[in-house]
C-alpha positions as CSV (number, residue, x, y, z in Angstrom):
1,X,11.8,61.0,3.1
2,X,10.1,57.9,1.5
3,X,12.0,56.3,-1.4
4,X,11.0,53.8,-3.7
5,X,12.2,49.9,-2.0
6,X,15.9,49.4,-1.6
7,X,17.0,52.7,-3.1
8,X,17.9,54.7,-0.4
9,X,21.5,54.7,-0.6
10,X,21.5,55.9,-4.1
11,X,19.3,58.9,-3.0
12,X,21.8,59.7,0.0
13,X,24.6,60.0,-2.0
14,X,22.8,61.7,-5.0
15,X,21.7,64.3,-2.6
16,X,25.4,64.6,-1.0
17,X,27.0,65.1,-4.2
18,X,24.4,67.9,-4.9
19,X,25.6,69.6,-2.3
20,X,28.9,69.4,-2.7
21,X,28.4,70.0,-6.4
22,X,26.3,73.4,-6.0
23,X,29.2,74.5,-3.0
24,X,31.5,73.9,-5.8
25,X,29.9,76.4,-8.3
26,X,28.6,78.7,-6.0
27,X,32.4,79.0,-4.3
28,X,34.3,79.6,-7.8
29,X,32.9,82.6,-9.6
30,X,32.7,84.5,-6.5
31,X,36.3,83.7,-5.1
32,X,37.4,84.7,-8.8
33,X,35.5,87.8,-8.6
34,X,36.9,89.1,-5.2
35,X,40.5,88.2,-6.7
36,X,39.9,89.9,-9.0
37,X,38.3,93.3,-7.2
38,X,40.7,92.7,-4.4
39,X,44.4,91.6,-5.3
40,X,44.8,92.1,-9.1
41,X,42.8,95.4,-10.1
42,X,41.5,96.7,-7.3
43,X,37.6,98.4,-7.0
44,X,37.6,100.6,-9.5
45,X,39.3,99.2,-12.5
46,X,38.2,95.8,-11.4
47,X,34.3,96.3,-12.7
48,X,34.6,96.0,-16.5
49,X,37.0,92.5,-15.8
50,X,34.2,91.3,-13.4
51,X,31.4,92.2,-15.6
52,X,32.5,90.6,-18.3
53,X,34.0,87.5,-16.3
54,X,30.6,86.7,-15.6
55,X,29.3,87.5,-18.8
56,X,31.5,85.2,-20.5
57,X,30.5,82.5,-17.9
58,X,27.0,82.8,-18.7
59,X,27.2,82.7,-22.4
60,X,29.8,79.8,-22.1
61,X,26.8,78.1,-19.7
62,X,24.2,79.1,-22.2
63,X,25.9,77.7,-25.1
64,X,27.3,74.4,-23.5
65,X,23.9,73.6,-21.9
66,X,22.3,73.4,-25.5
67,X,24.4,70.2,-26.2
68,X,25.6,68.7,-22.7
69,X,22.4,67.1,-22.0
70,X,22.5,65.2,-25.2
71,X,25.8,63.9,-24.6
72,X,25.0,62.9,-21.5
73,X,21.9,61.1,-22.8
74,X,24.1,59.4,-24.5
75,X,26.5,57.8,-21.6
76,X,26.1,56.2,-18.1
77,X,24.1,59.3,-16.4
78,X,26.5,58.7,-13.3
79,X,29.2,58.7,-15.3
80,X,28.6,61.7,-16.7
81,X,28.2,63.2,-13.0
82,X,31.2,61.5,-12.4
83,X,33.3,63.0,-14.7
84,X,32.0,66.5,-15.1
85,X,33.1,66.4,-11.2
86,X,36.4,65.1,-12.1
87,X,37.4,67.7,-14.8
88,X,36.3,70.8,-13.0
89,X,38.1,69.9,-10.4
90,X,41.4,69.3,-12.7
91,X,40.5,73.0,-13.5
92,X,40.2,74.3,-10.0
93,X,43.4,72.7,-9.3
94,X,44.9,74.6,-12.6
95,X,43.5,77.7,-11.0
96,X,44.9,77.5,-7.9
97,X,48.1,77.2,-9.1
98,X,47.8,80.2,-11.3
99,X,46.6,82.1,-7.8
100,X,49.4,80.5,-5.4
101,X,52.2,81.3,-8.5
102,X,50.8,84.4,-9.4
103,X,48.8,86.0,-6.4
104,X,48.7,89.8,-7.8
105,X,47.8,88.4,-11.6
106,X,48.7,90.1,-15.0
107,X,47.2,89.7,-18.0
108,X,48.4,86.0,-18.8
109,X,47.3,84.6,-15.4
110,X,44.2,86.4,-15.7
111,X,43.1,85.1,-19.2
112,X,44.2,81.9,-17.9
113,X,42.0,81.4,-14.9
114,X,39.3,83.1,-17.4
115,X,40.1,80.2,-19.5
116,X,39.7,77.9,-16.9
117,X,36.9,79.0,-15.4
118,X,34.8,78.4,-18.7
119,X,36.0,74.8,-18.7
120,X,34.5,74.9,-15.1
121,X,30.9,76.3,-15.9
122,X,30.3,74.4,-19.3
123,X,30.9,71.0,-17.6
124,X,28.9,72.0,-14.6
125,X,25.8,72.5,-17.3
126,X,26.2,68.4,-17.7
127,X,26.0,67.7,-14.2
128,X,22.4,69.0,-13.9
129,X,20.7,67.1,-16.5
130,X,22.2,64.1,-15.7
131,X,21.3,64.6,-12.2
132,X,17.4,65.1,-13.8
133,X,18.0,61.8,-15.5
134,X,18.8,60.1,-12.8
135,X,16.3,61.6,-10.4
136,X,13.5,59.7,-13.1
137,X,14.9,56.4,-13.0
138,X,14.8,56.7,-9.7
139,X,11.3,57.9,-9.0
140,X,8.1,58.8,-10.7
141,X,5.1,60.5,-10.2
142,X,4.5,62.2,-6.3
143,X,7.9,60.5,-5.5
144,X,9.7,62.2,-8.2
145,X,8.2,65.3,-6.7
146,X,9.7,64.6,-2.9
147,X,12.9,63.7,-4.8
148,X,13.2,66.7,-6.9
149,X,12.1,68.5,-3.6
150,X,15.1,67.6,-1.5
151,X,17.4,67.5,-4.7
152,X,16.4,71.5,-4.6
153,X,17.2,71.5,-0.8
154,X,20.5,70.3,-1.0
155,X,21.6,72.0,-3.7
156,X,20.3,75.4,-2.1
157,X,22.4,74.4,1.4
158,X,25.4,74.3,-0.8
159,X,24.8,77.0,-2.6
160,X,23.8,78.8,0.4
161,X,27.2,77.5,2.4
162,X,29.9,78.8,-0.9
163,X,29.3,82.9,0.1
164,X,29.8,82.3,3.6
165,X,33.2,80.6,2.8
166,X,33.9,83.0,0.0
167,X,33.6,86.2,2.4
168,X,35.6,84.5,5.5
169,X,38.5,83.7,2.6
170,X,38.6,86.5,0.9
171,X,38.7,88.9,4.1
172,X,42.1,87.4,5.0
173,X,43.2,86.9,1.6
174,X,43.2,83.5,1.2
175,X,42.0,82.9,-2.7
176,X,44.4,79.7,-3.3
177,X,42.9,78.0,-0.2
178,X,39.5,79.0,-0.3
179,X,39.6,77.9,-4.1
180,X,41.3,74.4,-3.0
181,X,37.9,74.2,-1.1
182,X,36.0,73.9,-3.9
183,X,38.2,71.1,-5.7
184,X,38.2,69.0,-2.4
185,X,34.1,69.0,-2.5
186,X,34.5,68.0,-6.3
187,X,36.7,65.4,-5.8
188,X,34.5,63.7,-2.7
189,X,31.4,64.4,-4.8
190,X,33.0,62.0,-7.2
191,X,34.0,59.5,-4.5
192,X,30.6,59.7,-3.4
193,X,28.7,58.9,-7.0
194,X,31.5,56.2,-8.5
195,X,30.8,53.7,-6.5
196,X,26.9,53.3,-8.1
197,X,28.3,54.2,-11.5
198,X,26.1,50.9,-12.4
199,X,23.2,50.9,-10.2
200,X,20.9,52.9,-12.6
201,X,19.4,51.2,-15.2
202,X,21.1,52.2,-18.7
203,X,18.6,54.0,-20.7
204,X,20.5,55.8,-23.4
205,X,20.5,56.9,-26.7
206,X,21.8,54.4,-28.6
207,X,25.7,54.9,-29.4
208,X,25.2,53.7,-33.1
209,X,22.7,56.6,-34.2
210,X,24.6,59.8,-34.7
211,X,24.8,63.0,-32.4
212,X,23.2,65.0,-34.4
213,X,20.8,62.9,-35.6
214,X,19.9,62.2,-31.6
215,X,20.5,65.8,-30.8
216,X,17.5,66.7,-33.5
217,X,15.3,63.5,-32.3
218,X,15.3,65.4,-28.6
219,X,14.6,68.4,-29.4
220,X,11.5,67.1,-31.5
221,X,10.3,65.4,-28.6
222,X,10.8,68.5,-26.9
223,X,9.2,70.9,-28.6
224,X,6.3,68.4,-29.3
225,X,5.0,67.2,-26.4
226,X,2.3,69.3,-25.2
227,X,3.6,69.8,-21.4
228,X,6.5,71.6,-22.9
229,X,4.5,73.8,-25.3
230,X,2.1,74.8,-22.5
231,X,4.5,75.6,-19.7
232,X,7.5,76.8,-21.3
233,X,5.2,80.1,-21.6
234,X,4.8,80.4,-17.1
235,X,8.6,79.2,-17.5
236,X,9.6,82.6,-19.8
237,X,7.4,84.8,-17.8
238,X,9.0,83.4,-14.1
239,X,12.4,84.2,-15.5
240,X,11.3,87.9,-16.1
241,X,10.0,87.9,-13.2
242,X,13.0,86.4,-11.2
243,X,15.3,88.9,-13.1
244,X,13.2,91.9,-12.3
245,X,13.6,91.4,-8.5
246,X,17.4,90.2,-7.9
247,X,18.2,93.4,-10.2
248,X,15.9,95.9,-8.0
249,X,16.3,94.1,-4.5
250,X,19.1,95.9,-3.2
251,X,18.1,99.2,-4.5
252,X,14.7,98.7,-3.0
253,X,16.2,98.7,0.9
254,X,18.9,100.9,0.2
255,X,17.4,103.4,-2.2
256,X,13.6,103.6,-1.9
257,X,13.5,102.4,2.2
258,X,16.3,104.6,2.6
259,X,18.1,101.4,5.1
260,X,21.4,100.0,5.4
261,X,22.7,97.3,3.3
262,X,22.4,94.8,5.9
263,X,18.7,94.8,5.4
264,X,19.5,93.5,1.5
265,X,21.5,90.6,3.8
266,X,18.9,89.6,6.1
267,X,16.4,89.7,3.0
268,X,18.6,86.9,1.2
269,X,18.6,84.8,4.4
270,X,15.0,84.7,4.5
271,X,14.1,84.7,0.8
272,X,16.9,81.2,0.8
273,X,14.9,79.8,4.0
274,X,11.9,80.4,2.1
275,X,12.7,78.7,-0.6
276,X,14.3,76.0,1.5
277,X,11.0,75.5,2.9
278,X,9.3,75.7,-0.4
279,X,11.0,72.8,-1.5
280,X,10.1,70.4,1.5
281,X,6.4,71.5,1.4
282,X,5.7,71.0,-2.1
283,X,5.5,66.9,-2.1
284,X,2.7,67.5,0.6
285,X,0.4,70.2,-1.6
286,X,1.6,68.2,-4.8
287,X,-0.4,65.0,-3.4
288,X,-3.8,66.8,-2.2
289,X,-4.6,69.4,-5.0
290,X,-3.8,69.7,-9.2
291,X,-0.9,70.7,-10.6
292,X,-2.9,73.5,-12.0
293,X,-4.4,74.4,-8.7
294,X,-1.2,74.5,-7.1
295,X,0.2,76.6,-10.1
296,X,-2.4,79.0,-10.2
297,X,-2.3,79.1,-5.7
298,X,1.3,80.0,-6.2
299,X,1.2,82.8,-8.4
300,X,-1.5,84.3,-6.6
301,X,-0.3,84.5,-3.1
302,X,3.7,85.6,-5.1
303,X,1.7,88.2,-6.8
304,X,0.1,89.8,-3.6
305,X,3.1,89.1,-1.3
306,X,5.4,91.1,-3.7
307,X,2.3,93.7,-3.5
308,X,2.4,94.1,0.0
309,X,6.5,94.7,-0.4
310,X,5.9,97.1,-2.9
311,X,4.0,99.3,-1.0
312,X,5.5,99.4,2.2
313,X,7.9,101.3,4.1
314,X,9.0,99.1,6.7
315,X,12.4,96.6,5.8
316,X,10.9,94.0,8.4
317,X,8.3,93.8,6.8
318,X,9.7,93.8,3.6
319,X,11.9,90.9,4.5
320,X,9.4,88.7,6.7
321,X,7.1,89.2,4.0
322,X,9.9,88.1,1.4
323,X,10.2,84.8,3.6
324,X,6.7,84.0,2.5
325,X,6.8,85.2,-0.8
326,X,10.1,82.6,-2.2
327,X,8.0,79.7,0.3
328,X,5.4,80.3,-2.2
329,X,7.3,80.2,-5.0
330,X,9.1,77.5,-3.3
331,X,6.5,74.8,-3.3
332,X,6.1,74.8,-7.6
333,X,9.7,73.9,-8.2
334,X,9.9,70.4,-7.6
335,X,6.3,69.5,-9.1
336,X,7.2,71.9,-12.3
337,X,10.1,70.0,-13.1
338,X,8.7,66.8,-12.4
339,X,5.9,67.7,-15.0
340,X,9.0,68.6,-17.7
341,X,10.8,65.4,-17.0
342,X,7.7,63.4,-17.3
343,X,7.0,64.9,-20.7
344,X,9.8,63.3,-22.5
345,X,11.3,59.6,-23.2
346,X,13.4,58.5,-20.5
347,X,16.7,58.0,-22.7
348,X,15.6,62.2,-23.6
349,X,15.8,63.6,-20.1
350,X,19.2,65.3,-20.0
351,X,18.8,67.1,-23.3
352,X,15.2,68.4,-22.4
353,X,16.3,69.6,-19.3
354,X,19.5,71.3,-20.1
355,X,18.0,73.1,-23.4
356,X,15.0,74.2,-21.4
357,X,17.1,75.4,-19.0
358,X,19.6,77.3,-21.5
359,X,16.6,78.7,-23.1
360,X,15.2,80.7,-20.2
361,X,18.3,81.1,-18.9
362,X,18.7,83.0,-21.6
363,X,15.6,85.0,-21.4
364,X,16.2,86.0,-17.8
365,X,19.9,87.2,-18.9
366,X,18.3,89.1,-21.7
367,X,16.0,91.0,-19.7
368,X,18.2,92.3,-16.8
369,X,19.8,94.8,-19.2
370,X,16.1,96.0,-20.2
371,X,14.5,96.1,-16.6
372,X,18.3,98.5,-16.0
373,X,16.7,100.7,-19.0
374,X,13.4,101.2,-17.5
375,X,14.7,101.5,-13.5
376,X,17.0,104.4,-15.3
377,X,14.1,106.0,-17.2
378,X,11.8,105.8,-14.4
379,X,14.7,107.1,-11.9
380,X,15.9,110.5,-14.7
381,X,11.7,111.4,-14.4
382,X,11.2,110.7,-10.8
383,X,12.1,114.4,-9.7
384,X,8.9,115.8,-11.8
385,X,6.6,112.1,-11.4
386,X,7.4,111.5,-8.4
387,X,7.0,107.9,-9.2
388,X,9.3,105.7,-7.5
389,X,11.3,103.3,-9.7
390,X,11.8,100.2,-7.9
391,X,8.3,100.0,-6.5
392,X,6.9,100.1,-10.4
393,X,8.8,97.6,-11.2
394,X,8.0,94.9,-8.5
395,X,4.4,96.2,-9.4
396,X,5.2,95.1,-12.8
397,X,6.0,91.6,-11.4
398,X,2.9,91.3,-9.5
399,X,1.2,92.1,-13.1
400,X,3.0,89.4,-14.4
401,X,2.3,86.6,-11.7
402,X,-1.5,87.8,-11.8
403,X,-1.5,86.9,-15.7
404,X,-0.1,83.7,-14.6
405,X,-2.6,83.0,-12.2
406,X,-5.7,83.9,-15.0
407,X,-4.0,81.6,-17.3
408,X,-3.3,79.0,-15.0
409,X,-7.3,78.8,-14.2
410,X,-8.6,79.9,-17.8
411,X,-6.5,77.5,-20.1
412,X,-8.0,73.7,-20.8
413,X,-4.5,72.5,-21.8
414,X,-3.3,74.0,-18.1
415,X,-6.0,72.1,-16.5
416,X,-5.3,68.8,-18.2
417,X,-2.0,68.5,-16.9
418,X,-1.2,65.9,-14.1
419,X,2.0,64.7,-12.1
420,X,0.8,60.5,-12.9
């Protein structure tokens, strides 16, 4: 990795407190969940607490996320790291008390790690954008893209590495401990970024103007610069897309392929390697073809990939073919973010990320519910169709990605785009 003179160390600890940052997040909704489902409610009664846990997390990370990246706009982008890192893990540690004090719950415990929980996810949504902020002070142009690309790689390790913990502490009952887990890696990802609190150069909104005032002046630059307007649209259509298979994915092996769940396991591992490798390719097609090139090459080879899973009855190939498939996705990450963050003022960076990310956040959230509807319409008719639910839908998607790929080629504005 190739880093802009004399900045290396910053990267190396950016990177480390990504990881630790995304092992955090990915370790406390799922330790929280199995607590839930395994010590306090048990299966049955557990689902309608666990639903709506993570409902209630989402909306919390929906709603925050339209405002955190203006404050953090506002401050010492490190700082803001910093201190998001710092308060979640004061609630982790509020947590595990609650689990150590009361291991079997009630209603007052369980509100209260609820509670606590939502203090977690809404200052995890500043984290992110100030991460994006910094990530543009330190680079620009192709070497945004290689840092955004290994930013993504760390952050999928960590997230990768929580589940793994989660399942080995939660099979010997060890919630409190396998929680403290997560407020150890907060607590060194602080460590880790304090120390270059003052090594970026401060380029904030300035104090005296109002929030709201500032708040309004982003998302005006937002919604008017012409890289936003133009790929907010492939954004929208990616999250449908995204939502469509993590809904169908495990009914696909163990309902349509007729295969045990395992198969749904192994097809994680590879779609995350695939991804993983995605993200370290991308800086090396980024520099030898056009953004619109690659965006167009990416949807193409997604949309006949997820064709050739579609249609086949065979889980290894379903799953060696999925390695491909989230490579190919992969490699438009980090040169699709690098476009967003170049599209906006410096000092703008954290509120154009976090609102752009709340936004399809919230499309992708809206339209699990809708792609349940039509896998259980399709599923009541399949007896007298004989059309199989789950292969329609990833169908659908590769519908979707082949629109992307026409509009991609076809659309002047598309074209004109470039990572400078």
């Amino acid at each position: 990795m190739t880093i802009i003179g004399g900045k290396k160390h910053l990267v190396w600890r950016l990177l480390c407190s990504d990881f630790l940052s995304n092992l955090a997040t990915s370790l406390a909704a799922k330790i929280i969940s199995l607590w839930f489902v395994l010590a306090v409610f048990g299966e049955e009664r557990s689902v309608p607490w666990v639903s709506g846990f993570l409902t209630v997390i989402a909306v919390a990370q929906l709603l925050a996320g339209l405002f955190t990246g203006a404050v953090s706009d506002r401050h010492d982008p490190i700082a803001t790291m910093t201190m998001a890192c710092l308060v979640r893990a004061v609630a982790s540690a509020g947590i595990i008390a609650i689990l150590v004090f009361c291991p079997t719950g009630g209603l007052a415990a369980v509100l209260a790690v609820i509670a606590l929980a939502v203090i977690e996810a809404m200052c995890d949504t500043a984290y992110l954008p100030a991460a994006a902020s910094v990530s543009h002070r330190l680079a620009d142009g192709q070497e945004l893209v290689r840092l955004l690309g290994w930013l993504r790689f760390f952050a999928l390790m960590g997230s990768m590495a929580g589940p793994i913990l989660v399942g080995i502490g939660a099979d010997r009952g060890w919630f409190a401990g396998t929680m403290a887990l997560e407020t150890v890696a907060l607590l060194v990802a602080a460590l880790i970024l304090a120390p270059i609190r003052h090594s970026i150069s401060r380029q904030t909104a300035g104090p005296a103007e109002g929030f709201w005032l500032a708040w309004k002046a982003g998302l005006r630059a937002m919604v008017g610069s012409e890289s936003y307007q133009v790929m907010l649209p492939f954004a929208i259509l990616e999250a449908v897309s995204s939502s469509a298979l993590s809904m169908v994915a495990i009914y696909f092996f163990t309902a349509t392929l007729h295969v045990s769940a395992t198969w749904y396991g192994v097809w994680n591992a590879l779609v995350a390697a695939g991804y993983a490798t995605g993200y370290l390719t991308a800086p090396w097609l980024s520099e030898r073809m056009r953004f619109f090139k690659l965006l167009a090459l990416s949807n193409l080879a997604v949309s006949l990939l997820l064709a050739i899973i579609s249609v086949t009855d065979s889980a290894l190939v379903a799953v060696v073919v999925g390695f491909s498939f989230a490579t190919s996705q992969g490699v438009l990450n980090p040169p699709f973010q690098t476009i967003f963050v170049q599209a906006v003022p410096s000092e703008k960076v954290g509120q154009a990320m976090s609102v752009f990310i709340s936004v399809v956040g919230a499309v992708g959230a809206l339209a699990v519910p809708l792609w349940g509807v039509v896998a259980d319409t399709l599923a009541r008719h399949q007896p007298t169709t004989g059309i199989d639910p789950y292969r329609t839908i990833l169908l659908i998607t590769v519908a979707v990605h082949a629109i992307m790929v026409v509009c991609a080629l076809a659309n002047r504005r598309v074209r004109a785009i470039s990572i400078d």
